[in-house]
OpenMM code with the backbone's topology and positions (N, CA, C; nanometers):
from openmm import Vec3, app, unit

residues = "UNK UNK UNK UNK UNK UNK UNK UNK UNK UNK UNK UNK UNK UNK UNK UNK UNK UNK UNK UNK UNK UNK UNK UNK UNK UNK UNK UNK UNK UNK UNK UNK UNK UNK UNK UNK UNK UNK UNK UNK UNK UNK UNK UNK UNK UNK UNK UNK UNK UNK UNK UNK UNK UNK UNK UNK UNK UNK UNK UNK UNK UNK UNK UNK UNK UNK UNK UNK UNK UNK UNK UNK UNK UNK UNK UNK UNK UNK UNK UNK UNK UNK UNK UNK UNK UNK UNK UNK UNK UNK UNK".split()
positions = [
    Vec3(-12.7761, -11.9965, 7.1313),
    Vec3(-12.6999, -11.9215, 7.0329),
    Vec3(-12.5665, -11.9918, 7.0096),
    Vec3(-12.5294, -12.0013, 6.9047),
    Vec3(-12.4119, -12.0157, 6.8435),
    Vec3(-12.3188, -11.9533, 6.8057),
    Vec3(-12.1906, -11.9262, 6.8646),
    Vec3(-12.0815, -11.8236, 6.7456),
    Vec3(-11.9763, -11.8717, 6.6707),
    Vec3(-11.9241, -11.8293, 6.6118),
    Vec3(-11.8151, -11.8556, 6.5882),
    Vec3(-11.7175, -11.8056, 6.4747),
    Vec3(-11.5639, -11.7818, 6.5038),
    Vec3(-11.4854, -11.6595, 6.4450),
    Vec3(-11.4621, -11.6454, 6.3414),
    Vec3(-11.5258, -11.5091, 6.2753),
    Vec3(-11.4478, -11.5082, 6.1443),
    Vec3(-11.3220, -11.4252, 6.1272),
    Vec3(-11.2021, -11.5155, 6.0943),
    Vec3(-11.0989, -11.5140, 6.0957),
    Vec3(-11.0481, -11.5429, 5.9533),
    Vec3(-11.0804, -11.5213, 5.8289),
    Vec3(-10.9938, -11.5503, 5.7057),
    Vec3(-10.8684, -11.5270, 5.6718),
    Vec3(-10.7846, -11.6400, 5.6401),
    Vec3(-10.6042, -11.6017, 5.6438),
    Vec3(-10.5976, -11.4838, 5.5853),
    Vec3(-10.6107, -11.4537, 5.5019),
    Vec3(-10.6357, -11.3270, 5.4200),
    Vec3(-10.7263, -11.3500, 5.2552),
    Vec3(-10.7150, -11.2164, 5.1692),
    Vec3(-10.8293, -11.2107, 5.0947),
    Vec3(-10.8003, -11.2491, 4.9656),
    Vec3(-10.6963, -11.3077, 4.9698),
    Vec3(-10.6572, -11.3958, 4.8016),
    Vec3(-10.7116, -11.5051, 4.8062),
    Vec3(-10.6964, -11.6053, 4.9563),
    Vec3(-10.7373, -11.7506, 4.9492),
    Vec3(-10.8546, -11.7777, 4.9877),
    Vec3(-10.9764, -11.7340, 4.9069),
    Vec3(-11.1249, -11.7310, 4.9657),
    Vec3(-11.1583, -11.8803, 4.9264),
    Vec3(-11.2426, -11.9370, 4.9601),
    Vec3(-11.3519, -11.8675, 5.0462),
    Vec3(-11.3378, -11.9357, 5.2151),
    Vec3(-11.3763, -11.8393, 5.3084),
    Vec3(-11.4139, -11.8685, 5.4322),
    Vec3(-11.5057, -11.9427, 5.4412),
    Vec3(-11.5549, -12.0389, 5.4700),
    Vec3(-11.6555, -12.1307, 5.5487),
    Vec3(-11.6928, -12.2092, 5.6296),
    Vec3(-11.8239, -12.1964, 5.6675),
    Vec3(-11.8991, -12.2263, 5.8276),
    Vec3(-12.0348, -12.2920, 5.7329),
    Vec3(-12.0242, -12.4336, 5.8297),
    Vec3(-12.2034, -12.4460, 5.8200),
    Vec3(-12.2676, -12.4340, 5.9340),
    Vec3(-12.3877, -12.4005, 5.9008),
    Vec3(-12.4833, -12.3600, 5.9832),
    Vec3(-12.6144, -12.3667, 5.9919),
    Vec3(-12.6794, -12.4182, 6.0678),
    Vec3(-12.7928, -12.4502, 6.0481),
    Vec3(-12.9100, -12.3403, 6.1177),
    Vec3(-13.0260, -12.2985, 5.9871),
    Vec3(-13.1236, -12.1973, 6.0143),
    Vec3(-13.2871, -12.2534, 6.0010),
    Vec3(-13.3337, -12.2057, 6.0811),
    Vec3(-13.4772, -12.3037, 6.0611),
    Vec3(-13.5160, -12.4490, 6.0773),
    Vec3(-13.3467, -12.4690, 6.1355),
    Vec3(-13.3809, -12.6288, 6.1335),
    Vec3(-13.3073, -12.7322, 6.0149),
    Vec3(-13.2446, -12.6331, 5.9316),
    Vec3(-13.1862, -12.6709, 5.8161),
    Vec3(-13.0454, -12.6778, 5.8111),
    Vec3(-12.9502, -12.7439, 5.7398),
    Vec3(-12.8436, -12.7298, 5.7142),
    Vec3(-12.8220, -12.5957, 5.6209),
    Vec3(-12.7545, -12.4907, 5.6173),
    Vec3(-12.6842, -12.4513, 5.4831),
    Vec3(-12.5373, -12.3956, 5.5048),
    Vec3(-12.4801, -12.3854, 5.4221),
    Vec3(-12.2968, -12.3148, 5.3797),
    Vec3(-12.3278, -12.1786, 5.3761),
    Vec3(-12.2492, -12.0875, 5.4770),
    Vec3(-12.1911, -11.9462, 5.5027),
    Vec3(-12.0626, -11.9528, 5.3994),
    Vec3(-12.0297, -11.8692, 5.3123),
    Vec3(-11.9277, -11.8584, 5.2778),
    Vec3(-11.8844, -11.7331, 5.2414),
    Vec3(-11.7838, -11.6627, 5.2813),
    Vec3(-11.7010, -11.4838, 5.2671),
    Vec3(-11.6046, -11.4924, 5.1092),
    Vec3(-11.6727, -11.4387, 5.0735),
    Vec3(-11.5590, -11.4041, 4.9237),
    Vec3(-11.5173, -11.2314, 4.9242),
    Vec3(-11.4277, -11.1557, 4.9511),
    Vec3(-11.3333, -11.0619, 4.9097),
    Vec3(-11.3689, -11.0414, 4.7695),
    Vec3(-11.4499, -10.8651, 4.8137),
    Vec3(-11.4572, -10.8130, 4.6750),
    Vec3(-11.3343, -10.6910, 4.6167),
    Vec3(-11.2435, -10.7291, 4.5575),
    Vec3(-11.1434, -10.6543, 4.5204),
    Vec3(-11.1894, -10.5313, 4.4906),
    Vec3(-11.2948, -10.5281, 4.3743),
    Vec3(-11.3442, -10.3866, 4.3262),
    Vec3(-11.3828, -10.3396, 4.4508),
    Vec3(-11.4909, -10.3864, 4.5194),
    Vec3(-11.5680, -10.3273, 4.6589),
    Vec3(-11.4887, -10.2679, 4.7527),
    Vec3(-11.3470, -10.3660, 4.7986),
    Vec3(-11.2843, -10.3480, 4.8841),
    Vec3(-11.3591, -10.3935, 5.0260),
    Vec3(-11.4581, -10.5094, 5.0071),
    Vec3(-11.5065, -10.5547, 5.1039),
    Vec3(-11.5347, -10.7070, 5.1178),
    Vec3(-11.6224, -10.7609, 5.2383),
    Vec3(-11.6313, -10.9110, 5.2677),
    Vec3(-11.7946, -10.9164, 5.1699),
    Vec3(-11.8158, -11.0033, 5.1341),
    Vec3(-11.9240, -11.1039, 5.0616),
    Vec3(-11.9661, -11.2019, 5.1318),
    Vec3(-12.1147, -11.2386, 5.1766),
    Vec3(-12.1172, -11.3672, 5.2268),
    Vec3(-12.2316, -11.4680, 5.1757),
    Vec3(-12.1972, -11.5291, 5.1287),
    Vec3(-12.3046, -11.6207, 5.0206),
    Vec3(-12.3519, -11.7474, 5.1020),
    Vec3(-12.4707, -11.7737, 5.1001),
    Vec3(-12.5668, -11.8631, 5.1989),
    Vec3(-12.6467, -11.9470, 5.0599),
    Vec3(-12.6073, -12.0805, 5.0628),
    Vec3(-12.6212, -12.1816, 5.0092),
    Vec3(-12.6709, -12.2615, 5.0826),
    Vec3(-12.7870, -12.3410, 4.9705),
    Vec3(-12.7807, -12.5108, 5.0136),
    Vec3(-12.7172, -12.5751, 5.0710),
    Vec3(-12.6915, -12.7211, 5.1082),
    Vec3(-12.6159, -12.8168, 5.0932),
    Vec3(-12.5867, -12.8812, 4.9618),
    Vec3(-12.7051, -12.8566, 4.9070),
    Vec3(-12.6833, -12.9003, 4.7363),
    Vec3(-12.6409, -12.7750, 4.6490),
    Vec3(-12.5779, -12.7420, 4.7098),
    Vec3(-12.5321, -12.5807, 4.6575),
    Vec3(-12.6321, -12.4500, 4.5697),
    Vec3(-12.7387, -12.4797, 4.5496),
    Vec3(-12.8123, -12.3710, 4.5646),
    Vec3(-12.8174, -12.2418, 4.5874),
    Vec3(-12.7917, -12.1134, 4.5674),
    Vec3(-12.7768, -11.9702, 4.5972),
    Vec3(-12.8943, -11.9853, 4.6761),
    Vec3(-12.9081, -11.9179, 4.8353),
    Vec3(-13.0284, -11.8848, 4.8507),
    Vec3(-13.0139, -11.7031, 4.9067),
    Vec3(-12.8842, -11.6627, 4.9242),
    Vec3(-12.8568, -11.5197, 4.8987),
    Vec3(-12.6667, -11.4709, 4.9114),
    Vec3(-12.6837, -11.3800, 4.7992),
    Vec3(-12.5218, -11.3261, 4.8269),
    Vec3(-12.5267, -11.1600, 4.8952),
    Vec3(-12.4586, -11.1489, 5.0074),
    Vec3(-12.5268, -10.9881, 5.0613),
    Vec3(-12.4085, -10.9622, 5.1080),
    Vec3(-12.3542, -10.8240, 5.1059),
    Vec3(-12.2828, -10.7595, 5.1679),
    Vec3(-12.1999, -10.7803, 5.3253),
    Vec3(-12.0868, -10.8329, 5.3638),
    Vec3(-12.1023, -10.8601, 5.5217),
    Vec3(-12.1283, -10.7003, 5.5894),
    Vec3(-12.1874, -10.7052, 5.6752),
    Vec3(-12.2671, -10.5702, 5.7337),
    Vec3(-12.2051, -10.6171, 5.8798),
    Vec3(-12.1595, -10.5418, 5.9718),
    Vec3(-12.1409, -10.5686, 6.1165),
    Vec3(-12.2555, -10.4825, 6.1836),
    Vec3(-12.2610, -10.5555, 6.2892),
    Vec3(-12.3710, -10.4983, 6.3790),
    Vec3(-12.3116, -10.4752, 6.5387),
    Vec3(-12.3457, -10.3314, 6.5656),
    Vec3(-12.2726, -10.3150, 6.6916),
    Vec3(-12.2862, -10.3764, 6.8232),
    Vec3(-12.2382, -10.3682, 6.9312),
    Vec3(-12.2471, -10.4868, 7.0497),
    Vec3(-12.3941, -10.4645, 7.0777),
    Vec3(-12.4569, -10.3306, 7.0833),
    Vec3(-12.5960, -10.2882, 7.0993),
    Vec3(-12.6695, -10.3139, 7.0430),
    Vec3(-12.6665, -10.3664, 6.9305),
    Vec3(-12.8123, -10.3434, 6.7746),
    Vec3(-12.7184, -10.4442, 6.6979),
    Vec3(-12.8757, -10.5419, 6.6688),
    Vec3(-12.8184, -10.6263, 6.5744),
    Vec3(-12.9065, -10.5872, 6.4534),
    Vec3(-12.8043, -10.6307, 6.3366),
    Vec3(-12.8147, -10.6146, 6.2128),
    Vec3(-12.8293, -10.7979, 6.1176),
    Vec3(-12.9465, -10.8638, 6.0653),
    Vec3(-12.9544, -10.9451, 6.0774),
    Vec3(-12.9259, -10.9835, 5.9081),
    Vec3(-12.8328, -11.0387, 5.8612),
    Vec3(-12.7807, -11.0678, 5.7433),
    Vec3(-12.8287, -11.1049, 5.6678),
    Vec3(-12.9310, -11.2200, 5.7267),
    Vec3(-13.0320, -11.2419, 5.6059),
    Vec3(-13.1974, -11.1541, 5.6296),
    Vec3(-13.2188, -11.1150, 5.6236),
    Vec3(-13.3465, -11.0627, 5.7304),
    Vec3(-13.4807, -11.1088, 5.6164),
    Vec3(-13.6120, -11.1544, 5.6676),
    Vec3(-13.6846, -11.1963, 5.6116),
    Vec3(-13.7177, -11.3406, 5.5857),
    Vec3(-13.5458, -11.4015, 5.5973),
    Vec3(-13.5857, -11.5666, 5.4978),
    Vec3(-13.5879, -11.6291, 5.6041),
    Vec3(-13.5613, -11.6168, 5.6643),
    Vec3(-13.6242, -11.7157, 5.7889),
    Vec3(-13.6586, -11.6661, 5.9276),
    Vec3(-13.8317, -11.8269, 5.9472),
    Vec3(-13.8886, -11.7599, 6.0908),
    Vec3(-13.8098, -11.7410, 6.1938),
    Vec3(-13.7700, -11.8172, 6.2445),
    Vec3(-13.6868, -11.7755, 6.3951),
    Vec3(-13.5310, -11.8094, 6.3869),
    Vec3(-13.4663, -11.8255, 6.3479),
    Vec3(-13.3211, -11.8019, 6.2963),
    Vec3(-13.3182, -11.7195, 6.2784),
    Vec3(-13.1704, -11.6579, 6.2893),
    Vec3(-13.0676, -11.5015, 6.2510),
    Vec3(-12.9233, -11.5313, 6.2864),
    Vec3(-12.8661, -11.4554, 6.1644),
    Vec3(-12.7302, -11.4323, 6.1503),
    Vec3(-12.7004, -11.2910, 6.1944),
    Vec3(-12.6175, -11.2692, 6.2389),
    Vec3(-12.5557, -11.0976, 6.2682),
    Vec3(-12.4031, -11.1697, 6.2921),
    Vec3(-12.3083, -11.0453, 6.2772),
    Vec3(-12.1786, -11.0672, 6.2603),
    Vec3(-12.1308, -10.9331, 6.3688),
    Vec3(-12.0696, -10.9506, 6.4435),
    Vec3(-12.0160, -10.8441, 6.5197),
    Vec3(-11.8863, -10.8309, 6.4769),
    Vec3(-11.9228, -10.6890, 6.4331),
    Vec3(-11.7488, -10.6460, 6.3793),
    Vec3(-11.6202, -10.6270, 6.4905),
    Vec3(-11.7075, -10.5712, 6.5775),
    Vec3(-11.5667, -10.5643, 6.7155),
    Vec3(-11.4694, -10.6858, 6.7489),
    Vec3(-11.5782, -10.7812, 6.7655),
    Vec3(-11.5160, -10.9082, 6.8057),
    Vec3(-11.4992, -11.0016, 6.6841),
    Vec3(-11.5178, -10.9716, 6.5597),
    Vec3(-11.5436, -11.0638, 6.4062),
    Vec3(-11.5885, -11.1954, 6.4529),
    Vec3(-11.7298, -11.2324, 6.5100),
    Vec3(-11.7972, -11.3215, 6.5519),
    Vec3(-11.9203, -11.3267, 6.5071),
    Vec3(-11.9655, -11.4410, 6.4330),
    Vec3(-12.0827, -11.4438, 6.3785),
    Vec3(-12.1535, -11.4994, 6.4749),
    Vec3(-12.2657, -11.4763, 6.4910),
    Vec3(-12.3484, -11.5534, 6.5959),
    Vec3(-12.5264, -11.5812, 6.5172),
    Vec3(-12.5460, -11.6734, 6.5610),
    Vec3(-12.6406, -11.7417, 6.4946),
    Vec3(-12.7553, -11.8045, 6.5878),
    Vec3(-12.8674, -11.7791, 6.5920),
    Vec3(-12.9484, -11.7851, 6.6664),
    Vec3(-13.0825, -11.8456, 6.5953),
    Vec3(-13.1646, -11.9733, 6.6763),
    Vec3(-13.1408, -12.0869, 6.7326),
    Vec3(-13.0562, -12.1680, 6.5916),
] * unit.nanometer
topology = app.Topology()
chain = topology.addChain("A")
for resn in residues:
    res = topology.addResidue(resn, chain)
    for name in ("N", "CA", "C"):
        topology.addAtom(name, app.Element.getBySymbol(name[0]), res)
C-alpha cells in the first residue's frame, strides 16, 4: 500500500496532484474545489490526459473503506481517509 497527504494550500490555487499508479498503470489524481458544491473534486486521468473519471472526494472511515473509483479496476483501490486526509492506494 501506498499513501500519501492530501494537503492543498487552499481552494483558489487548484489543482492538487499525485500520480499514481492502478492496475499496473500510470495515471494523474487531481482535487479541484467546487465553489457551488462547497466541496473537493477528484479527477483521474491518463498520462495523455484522458478523463477516465471525475467523482466526488468521499472519505472513508478508519473502519470501512469507501473506494473512489469502484469498478474500474481489478485489484487496485483508492480510498481517502478523512481523519488523517491520506489517500491510500492499494497495490
Amino acid at each position: 500500500m501506498t499513501s500519501f497527504a492530501f494537503n492543498p494550500t487552499n481552494t483558489i490555487t487548484p489543482p492538487w496532484k499525485q500520480q499514481v499508479d492502478l492496475d499496473g498503470n500510470p495515471y494523474l489524481m487531481a482535487a479541484y474545489w467546487s465553489l457551488y458544491a462547497q466541496r473537493w473534486y477528484i479527477k483521474l486521468s491518463t498520462q495523455d490526459g484522458a478523463l477516465v473519471q471525475f467523482t466526488p472526494l468521499i472519505g472513508s472511515p478508519l473502519d470501512y473503506d469507501i473506494p473512489l473509483f469502484p469498478g474500474l479496476f481489478t485489484t487496485s483501490k483508492v480510498i481517502y481517509r478523512a481523519d488523517s486526509q491520506v489517500f491510500e492506494v492499494t497495490p
